[in-house]
N, C-alpha and C positions, 0 to 999 in steps of 0.2 A: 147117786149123789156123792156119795164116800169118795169114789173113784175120779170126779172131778178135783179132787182136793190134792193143791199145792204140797208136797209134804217136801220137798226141798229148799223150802223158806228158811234162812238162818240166820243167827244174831251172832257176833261174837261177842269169847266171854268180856272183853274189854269194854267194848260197847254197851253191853248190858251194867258192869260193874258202875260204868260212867250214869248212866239215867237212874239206876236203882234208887239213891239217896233221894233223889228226887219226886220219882213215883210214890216213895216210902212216906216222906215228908205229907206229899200231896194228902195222901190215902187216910191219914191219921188226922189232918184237918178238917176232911169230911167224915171221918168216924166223930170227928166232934161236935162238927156241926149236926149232923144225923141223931146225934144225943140231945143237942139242946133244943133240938127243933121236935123228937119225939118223931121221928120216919123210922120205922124196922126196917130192916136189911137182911135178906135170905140168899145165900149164895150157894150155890151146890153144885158139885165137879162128879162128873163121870168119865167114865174115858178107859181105853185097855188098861191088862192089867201092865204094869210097868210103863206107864206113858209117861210117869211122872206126879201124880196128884198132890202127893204126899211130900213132895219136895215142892213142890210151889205153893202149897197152904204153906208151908214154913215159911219160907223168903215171905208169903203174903200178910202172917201174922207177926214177924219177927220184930216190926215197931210200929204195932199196935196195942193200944190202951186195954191190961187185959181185962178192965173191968166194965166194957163195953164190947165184946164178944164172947160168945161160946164157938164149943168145935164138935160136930157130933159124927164119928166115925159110923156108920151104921154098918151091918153084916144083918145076914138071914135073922129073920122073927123066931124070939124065943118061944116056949113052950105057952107061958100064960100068953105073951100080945098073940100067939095066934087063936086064943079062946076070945078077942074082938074082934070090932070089925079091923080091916088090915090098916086103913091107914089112922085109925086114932095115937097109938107110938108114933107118928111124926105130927099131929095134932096137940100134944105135950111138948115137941119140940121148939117150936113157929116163937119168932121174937116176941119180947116185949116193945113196947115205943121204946124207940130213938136206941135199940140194941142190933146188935149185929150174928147171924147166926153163920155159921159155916156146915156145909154136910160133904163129907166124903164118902160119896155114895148116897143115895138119897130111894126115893117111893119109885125111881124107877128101875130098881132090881126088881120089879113087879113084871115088867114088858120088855126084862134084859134076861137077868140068871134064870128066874126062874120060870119063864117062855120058855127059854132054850132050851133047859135043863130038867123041863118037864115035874117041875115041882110043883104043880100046880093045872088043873084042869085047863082048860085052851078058854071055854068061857067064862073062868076067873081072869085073866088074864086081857082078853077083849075088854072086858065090862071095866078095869081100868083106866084106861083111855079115858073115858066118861066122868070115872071120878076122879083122876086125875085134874079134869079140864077145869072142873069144880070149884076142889083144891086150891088150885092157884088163882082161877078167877076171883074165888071169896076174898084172899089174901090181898091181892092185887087192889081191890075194891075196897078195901078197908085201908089203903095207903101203903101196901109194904112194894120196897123194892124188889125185886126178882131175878135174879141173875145167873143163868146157866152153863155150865159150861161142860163139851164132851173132849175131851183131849184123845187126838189121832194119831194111829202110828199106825206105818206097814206092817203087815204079819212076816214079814221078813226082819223088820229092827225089830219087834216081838221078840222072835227068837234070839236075837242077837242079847239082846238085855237078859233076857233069864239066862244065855249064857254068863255072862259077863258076870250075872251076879252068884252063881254059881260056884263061880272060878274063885269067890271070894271067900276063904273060910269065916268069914264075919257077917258076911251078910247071904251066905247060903240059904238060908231058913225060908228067907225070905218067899223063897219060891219053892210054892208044892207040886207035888204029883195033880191035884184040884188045877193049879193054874196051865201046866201043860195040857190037859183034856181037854180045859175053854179054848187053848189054843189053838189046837188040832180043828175045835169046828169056829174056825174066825169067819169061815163064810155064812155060816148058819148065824154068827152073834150078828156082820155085815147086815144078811136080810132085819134082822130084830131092831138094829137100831136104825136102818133108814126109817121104817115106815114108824118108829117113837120119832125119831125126829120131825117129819111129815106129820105125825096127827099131834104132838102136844105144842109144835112152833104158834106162837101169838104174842100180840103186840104187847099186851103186859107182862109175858113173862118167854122172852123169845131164848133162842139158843144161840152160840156161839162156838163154832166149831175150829177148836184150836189144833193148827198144826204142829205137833209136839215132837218131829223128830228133832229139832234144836232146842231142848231144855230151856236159854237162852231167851231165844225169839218167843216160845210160849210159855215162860213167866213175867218176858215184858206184858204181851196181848192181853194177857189175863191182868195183868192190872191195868192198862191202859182202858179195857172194856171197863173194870168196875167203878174206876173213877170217872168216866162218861156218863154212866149210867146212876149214879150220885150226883152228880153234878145237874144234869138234866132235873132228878128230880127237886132237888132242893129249888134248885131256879134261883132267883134273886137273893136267895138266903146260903145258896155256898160261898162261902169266902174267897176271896180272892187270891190267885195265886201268888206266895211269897217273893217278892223281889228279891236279886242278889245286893247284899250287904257285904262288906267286909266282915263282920260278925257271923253271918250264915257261910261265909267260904269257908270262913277261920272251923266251922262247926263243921262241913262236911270233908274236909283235911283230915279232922278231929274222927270224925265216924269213919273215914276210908284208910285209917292208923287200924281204927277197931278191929274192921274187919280181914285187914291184910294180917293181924295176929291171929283173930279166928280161924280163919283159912288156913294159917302154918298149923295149928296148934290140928285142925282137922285133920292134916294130910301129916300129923303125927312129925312134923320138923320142930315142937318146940315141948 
């Protein structure tokens, strides 16, 4: 499956710079409508390590309403959530109406790290799938939107990234000894996640497999899928898309000043 996947897809930065206001705009419309209408919203990104996640929850939260989202970074289960069952810690998680949740990393470090990485007996691990399927079906059935996403990259741009970030004495950290191991077996993660992909794909809460080796093209996709899938559900109650005003030009002149000083101020020129 993996292996059929485009990864020479690209966007440039110019291109993206040019749509972003607008994806931005779009997204925080239906964040509000989503609020007034009371529909949860559950978004959760997987994907290698360095493909990007954490830089497109950014760009994806950057003008949105923060008091109509949360952001729940998840890692391995601590010592008490493994005294439940496993997935009650993202059962505390799950929206309220009309709230928006985001997971970076989510319940399927169940049938990713810890399959792989033998954390976990082989029929703990099976027996997921099942509750997994559950999981979202319950959710899905109670009105929440669903939106998955795996971000792809070659195990050759892999490496390439933990060099790069490496090279950085600012962002070295970033990458451990732990993340070179998972690298070494990309074939072993390869089998793990076709066959998650294969048995948790459905129509309420499907996947989307972004090709992430242009940052770019897979922070456009990634919003262009969430606001379809917002849009779809709301139905007759999303709003309509903002026409161009002189006043919305005057405003997005006004945010693309913003960000051209962001960006200096990022790359350390102000």
């Amino acid at each position: 499956m993996l292996e059929n996947i485009n990864l020479k897809k690209k966007l440039s930065r110019e291109e993206y710079k040019r749509d972003l206001p607008g994806l931005q705009h779009r997204l925080y419309d239906l964040e509000k409508a989503c609020w007034d209408h009371g529909v949860p919203t559950m978004i959760l990104f997987e994907g290698w390590d360095a493909s990007g996640k954490g830089t497109a929850i950014a760009a994806l939260t950057q003008r949105l309403d923060p008091r109509g989202f949360k952001l729940y970074p998840i890692t391995a289960p601590r010592t008490y959530e493994q005294q439940r069952p496993w997935l009650w810690r993202f059962w505390l998680k799950v929206p309220n109406r009309g709230e928006m949740v985001i997971f970076d990393r989510s319940w399927y470090l169940r049938v990713l790290d810890e399959r792989v990485e033998h954390t976990i007996p082989e029929k703990e691990w099976r027996q997921a799938y099942r509750d997994i399927a559950e999981f979202e079906r319950m959710l899905a059935d109670d009105g929440t939107v669903i939106v998955k996403f795996f971000l792809h990259i070659s195990k050759k741009e892999q490496r390439e990234r933990f060099r790069s970030i490496e090279a950085d004495p600012l962002e070295a950290w970033r990458v451990r000894d732990e993340d070179w191991a998972r690298h070494k077996k990309y074939g072993r993660y390869v089998e793990a996640i076709e066959e998650m992909l294969e048995l948790t794909e459905s129509e309420f809460a499907p996947w989307t497999i972004v090709e992430a080796t242009s940052k770019w093209y897979a922070r456009k996709r990634i919003f262009e899928t969430i606001v379809a899938a917002l849009e779809k559900r709301l139905g007759a109650d999303a709003p309509k898309p903002a026409k161009e005003t002189p006043q919305t030009a005057a405003a997005k002149a006004k945010d693309a000043e913003l960000r051209e000083a962001m960006d200096s101020l990022a790359a350390g020129r102000l």
